[in-house]
PyMOL Python script that loads the backbone (N, CA, C, O; Angstrom):
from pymol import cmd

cmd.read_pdbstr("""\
ATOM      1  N   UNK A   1     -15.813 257.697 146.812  1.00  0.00           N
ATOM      2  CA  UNK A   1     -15.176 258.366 145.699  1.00  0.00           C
ATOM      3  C   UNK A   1     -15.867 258.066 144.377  1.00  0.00           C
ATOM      4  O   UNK A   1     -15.731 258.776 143.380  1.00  0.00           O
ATOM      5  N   UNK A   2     -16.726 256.810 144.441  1.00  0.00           N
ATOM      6  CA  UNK A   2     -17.497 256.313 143.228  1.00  0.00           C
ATOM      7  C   UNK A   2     -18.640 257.362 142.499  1.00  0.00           C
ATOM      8  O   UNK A   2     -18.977 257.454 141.318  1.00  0.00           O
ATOM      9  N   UNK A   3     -19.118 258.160 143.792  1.00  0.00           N
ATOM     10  CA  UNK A   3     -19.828 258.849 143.790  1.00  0.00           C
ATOM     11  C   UNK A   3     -19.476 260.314 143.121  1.00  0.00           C
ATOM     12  O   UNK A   3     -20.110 260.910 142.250  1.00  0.00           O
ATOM     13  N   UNK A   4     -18.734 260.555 143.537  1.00  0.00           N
ATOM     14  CA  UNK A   4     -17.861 261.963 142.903  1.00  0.00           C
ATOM     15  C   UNK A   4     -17.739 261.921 141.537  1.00  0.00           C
ATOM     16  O   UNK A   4     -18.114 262.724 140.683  1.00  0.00           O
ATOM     17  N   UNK A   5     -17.047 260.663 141.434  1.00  0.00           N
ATOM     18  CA  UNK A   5     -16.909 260.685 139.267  1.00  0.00           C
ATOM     19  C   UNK A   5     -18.031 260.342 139.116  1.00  0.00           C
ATOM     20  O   UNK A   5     -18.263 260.718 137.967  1.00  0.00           O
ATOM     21  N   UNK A   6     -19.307 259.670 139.649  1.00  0.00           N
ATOM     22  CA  UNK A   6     -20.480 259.579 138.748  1.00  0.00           C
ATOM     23  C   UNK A   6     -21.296 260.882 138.856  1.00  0.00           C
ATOM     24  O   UNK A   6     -22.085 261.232 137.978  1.00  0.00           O
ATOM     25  N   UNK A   7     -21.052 261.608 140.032  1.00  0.00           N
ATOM     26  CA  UNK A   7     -21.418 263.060 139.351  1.00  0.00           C
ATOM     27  C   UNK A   7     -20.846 263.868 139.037  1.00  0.00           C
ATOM     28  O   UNK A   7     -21.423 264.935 139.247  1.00  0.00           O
ATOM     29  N   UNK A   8     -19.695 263.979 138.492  1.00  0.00           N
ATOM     30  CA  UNK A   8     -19.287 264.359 137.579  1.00  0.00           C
ATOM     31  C   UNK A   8     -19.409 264.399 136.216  1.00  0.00           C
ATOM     32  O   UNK A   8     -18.963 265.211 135.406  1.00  0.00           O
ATOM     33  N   UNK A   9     -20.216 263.200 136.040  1.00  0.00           N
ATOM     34  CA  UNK A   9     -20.559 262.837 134.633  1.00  0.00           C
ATOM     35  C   UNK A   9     -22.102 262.371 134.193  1.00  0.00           C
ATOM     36  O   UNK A   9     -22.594 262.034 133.116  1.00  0.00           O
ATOM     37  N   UNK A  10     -22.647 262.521 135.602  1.00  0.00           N
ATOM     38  CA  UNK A  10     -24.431 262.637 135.240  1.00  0.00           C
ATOM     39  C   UNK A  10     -24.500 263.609 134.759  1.00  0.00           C
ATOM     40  O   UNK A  10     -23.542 264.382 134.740  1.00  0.00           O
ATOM     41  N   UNK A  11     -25.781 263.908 134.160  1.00  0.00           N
ATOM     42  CA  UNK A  11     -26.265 265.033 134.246  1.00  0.00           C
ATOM     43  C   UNK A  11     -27.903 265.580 134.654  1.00  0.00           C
ATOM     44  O   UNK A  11     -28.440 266.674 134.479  1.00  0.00           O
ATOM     45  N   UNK A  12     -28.276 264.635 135.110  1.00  0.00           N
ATOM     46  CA  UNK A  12     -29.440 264.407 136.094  1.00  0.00           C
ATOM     47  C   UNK A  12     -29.542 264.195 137.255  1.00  0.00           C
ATOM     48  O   UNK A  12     -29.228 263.252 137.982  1.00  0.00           O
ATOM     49  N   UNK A  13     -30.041 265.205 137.408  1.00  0.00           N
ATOM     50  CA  UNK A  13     -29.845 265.148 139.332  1.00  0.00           C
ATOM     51  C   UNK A  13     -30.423 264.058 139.782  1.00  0.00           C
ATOM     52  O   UNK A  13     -29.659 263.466 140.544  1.00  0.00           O
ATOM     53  N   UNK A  14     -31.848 263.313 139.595  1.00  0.00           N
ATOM     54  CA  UNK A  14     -32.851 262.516 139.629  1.00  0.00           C
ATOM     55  C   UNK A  14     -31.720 260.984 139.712  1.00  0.00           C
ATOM     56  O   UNK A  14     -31.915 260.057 140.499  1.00  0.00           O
ATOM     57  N   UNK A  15     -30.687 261.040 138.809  1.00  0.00           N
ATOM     58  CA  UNK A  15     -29.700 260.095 138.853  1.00  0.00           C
ATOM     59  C   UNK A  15     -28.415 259.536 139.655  1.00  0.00           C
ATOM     60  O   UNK A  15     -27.809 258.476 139.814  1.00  0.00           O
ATOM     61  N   UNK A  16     -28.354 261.166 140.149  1.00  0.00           N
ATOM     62  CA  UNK A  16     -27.338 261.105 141.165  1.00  0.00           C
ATOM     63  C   UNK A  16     -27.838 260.636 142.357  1.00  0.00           C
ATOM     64  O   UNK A  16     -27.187 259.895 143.094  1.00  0.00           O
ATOM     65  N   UNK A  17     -29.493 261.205 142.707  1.00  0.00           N
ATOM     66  CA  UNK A  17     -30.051 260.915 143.977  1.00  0.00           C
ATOM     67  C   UNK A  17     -30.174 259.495 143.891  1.00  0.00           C
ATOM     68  O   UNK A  17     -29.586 258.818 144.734  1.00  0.00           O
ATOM     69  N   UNK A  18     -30.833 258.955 143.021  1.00  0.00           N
ATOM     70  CA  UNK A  18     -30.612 257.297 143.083  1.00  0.00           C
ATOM     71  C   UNK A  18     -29.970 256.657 143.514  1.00  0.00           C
ATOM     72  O   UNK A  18     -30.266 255.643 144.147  1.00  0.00           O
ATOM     73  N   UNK A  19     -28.633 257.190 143.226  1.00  0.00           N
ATOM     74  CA  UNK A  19     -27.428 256.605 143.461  1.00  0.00           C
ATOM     75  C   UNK A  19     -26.665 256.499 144.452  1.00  0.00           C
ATOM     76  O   UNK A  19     -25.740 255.697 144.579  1.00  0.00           O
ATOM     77  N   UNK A  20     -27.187 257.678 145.547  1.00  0.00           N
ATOM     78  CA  UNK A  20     -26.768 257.880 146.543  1.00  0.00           C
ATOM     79  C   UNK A  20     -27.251 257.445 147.868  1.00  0.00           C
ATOM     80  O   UNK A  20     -26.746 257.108 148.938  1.00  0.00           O
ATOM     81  N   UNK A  21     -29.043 257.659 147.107  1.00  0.00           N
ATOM     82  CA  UNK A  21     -29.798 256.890 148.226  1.00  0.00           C
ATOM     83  C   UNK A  21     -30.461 255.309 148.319  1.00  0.00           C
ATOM     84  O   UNK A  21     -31.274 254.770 149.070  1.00  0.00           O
ATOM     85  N   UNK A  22     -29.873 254.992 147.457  1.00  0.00           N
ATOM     86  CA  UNK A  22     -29.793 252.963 146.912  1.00  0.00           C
ATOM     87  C   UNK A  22     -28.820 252.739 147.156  1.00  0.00           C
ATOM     88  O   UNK A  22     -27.955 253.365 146.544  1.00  0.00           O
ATOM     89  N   UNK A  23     -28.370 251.677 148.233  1.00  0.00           N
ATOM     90  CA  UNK A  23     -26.811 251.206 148.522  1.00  0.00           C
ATOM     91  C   UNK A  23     -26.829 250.086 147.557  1.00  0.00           C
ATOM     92  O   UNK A  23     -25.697 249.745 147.214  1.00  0.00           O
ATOM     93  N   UNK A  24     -28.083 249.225 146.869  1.00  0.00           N
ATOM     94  CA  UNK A  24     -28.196 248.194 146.133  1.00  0.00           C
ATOM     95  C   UNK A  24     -27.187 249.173 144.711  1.00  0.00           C
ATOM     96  O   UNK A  24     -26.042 248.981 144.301  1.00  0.00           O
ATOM     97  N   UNK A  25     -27.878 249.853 144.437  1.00  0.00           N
ATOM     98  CA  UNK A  25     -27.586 250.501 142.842  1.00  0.00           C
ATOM     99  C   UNK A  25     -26.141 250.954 143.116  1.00  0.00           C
ATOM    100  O   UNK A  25     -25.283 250.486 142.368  1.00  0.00           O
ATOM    101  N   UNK A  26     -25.569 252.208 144.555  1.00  0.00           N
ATOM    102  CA  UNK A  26     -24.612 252.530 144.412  1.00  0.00           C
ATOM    103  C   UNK A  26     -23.404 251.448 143.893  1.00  0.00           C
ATOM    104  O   UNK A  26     -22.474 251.491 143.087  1.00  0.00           O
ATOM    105  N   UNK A  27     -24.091 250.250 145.028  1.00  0.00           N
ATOM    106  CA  UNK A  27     -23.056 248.778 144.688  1.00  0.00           C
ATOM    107  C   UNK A  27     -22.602 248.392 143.258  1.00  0.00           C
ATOM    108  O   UNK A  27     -21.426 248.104 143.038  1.00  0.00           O
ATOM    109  N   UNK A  28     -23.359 248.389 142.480  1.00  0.00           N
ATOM    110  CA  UNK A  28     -23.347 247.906 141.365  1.00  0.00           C
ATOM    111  C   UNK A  28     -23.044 249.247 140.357  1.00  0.00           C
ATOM    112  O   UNK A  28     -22.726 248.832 139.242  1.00  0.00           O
ATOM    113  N   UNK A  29     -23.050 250.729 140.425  1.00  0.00           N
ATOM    114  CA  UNK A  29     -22.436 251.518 140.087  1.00  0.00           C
ATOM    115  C   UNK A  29     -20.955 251.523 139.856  1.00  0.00           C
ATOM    116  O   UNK A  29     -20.397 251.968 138.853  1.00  0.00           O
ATOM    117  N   UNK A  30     -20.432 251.024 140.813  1.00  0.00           N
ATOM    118  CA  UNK A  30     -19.147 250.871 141.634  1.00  0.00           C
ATOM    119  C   UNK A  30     -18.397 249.780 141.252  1.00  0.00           C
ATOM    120  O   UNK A  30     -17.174 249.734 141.385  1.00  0.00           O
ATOM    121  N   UNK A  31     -19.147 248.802 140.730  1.00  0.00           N
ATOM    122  CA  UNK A  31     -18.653 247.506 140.178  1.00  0.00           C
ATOM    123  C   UNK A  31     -18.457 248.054 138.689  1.00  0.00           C
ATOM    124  O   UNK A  31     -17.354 248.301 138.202  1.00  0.00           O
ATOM    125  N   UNK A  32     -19.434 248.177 138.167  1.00  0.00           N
ATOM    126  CA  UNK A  32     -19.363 249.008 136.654  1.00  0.00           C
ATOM    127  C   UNK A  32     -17.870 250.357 136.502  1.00  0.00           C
ATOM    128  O   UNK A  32     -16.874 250.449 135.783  1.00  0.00           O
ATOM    129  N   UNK A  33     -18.322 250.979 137.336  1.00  0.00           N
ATOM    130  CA  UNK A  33     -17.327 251.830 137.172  1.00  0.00           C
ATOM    131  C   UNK A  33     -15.652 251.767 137.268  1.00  0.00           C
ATOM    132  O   UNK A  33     -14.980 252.681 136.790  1.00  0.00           O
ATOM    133  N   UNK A  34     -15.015 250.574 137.949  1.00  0.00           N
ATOM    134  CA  UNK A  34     -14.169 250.169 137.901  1.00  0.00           C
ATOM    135  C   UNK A  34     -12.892 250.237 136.138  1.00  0.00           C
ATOM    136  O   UNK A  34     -13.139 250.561 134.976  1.00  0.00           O
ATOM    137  N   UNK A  35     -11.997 249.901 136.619  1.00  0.00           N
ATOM    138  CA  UNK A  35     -11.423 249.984 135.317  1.00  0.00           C
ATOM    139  C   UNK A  35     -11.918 248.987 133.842  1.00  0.00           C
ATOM    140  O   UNK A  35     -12.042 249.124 132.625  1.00  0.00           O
ATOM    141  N   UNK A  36     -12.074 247.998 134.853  1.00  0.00           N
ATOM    142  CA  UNK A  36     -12.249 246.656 133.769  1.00  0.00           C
ATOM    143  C   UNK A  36     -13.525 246.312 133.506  1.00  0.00           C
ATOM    144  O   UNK A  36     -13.777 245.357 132.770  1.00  0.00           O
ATOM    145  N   UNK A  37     -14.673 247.211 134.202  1.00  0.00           N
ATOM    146  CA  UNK A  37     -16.395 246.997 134.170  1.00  0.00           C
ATOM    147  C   UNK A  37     -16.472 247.202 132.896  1.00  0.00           C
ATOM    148  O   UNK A  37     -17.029 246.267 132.321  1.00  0.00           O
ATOM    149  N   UNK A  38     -16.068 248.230 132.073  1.00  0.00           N
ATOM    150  CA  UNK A  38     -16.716 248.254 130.959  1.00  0.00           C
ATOM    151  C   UNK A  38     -17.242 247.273 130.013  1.00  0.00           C
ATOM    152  O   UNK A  38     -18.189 247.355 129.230  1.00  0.00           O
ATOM    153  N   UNK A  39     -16.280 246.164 130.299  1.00  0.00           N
ATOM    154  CA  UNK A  39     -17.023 244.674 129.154  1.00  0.00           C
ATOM    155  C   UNK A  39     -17.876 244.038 130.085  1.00  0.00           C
ATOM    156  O   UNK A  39     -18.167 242.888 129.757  1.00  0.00           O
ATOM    157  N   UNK A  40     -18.331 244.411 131.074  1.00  0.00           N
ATOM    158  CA  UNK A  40     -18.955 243.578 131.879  1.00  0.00           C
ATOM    159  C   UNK A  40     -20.564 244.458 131.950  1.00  0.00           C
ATOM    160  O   UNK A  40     -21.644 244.051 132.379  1.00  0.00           O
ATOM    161  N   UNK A  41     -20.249 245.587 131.439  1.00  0.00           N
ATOM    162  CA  UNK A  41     -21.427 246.394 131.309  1.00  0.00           C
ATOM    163  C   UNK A  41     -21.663 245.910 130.404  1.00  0.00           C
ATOM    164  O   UNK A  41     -22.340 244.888 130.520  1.00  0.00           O
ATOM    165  N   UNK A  42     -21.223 246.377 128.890  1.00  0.00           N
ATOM    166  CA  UNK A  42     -21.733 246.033 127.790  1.00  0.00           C
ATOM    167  C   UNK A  42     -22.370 244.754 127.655  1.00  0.00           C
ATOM    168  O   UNK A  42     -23.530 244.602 127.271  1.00  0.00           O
ATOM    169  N   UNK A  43     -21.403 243.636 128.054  1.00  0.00           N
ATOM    170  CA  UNK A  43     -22.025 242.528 128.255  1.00  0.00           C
ATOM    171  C   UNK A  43     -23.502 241.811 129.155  1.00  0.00           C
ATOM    172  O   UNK A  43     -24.085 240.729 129.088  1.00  0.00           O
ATOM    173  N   UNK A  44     -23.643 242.790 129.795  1.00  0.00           N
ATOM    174  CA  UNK A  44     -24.929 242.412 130.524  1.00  0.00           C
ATOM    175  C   UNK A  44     -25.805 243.708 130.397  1.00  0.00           C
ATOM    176  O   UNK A  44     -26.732 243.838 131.197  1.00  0.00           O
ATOM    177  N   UNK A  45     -25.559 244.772 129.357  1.00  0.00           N
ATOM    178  CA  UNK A  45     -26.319 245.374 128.977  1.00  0.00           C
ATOM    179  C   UNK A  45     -27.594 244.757 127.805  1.00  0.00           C
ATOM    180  O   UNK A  45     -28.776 245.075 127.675  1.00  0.00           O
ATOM    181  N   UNK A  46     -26.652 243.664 127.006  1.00  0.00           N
ATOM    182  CA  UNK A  46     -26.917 243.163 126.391  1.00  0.00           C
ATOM    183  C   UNK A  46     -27.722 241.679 126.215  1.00  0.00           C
ATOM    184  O   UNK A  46     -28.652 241.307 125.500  1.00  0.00           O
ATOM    185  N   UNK A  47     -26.905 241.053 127.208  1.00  0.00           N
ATOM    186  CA  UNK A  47     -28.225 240.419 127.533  1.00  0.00           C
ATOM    187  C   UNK A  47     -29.147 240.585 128.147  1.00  0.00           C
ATOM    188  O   UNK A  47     -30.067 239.773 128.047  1.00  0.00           O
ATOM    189  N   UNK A  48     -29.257 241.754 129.060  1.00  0.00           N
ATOM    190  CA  UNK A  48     -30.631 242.506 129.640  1.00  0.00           C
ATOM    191  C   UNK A  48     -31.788 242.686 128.593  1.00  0.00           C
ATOM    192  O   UNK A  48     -32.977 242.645 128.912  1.00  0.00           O
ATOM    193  N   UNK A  49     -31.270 242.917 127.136  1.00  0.00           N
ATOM    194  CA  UNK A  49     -31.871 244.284 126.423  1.00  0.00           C
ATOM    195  C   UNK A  49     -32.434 242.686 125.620  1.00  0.00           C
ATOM    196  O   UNK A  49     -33.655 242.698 125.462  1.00  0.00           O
ATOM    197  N   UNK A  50     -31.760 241.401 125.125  1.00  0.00           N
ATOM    198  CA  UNK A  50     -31.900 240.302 124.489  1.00  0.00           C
ATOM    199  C   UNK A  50     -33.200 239.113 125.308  1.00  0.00           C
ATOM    200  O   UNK A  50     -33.796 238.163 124.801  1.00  0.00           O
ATOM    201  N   UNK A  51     -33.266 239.640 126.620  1.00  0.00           N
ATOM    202  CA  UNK A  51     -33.963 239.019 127.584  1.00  0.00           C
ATOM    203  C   UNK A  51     -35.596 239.976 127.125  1.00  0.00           C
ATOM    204  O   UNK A  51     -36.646 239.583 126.616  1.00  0.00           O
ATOM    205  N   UNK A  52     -35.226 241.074 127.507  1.00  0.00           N
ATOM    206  CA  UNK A  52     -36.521 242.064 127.436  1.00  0.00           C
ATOM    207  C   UNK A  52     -37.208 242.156 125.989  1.00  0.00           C
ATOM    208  O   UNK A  52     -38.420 242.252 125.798  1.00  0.00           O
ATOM    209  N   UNK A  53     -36.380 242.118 125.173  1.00  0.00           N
ATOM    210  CA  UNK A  53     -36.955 241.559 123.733  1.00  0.00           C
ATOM    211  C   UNK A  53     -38.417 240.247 123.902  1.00  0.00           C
ATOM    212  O   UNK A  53     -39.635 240.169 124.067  1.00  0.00           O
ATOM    213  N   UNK A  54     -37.193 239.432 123.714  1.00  0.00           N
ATOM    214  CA  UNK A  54     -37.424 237.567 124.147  1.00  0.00           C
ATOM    215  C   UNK A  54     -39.125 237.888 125.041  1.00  0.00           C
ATOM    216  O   UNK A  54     -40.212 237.420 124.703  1.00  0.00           O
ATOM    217  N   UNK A  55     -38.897 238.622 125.970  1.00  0.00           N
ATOM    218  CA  UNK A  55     -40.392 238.807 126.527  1.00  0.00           C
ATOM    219  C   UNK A  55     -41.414 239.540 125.986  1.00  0.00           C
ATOM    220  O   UNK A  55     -42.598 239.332 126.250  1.00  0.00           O
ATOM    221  N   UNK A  56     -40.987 240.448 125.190  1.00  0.00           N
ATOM    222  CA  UNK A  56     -41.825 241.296 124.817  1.00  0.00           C
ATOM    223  C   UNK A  56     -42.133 240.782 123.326  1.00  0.00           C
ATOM    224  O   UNK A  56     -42.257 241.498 122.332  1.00  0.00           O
ATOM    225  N   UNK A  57     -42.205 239.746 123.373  1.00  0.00           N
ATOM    226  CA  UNK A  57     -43.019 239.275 121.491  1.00  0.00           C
ATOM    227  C   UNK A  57     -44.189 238.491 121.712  1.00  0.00           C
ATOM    228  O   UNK A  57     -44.565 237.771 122.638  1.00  0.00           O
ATOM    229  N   UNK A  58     -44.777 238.910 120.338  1.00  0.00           N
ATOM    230  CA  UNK A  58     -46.806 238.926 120.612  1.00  0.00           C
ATOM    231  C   UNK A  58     -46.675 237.293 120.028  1.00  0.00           C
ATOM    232  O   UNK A  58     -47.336 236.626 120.823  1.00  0.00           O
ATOM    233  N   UNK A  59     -46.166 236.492 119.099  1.00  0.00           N
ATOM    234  CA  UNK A  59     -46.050 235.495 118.826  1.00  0.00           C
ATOM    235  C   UNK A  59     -45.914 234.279 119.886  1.00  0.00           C
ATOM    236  O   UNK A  59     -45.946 233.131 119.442  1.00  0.00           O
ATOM    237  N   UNK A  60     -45.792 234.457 121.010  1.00  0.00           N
ATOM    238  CA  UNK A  60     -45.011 233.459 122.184  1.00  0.00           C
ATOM    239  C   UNK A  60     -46.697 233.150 122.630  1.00  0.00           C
ATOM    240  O   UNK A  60     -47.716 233.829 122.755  1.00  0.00           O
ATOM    241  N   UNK A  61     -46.331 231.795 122.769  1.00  0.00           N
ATOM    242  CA  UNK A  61     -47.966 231.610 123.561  1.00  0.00           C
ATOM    243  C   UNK A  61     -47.768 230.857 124.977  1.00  0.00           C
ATOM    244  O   UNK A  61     -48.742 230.622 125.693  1.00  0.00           O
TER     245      UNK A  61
END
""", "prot")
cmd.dss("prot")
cmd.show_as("cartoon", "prot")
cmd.util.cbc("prot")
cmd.orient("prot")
């Protein structure tokens, strides 16, 4: 059923197929999508995005 509301609300097909044919990604779709994922997205959206920074600076030796 996870699948149904996330295409419902893709709008890339390329995204839906991902999703359908990755049981890793569907998993974690499914966790996110839940009622209460949303702070758990944001929250590890964020340190994803704070990590990928952190790596990507020319100063680090």
């Amino acid at each position: 059923m996870a699948i149904q509301a996330a295409t419902s609300r893709a709008s890339s097909p390329v995204v839906i197929a991902a999703l359908v044919n990755h049981a890793g990604l569907q998993a974690i779709a499914e966790v996110y999508a839940q009622n209460d994922g949303q702070g758990g997205f944001v929250g590890d959206c964020v340190d994803a995005w704070g990590k990928v920074m952190e790596l990507d600076r020319l100063d680090r030796s």
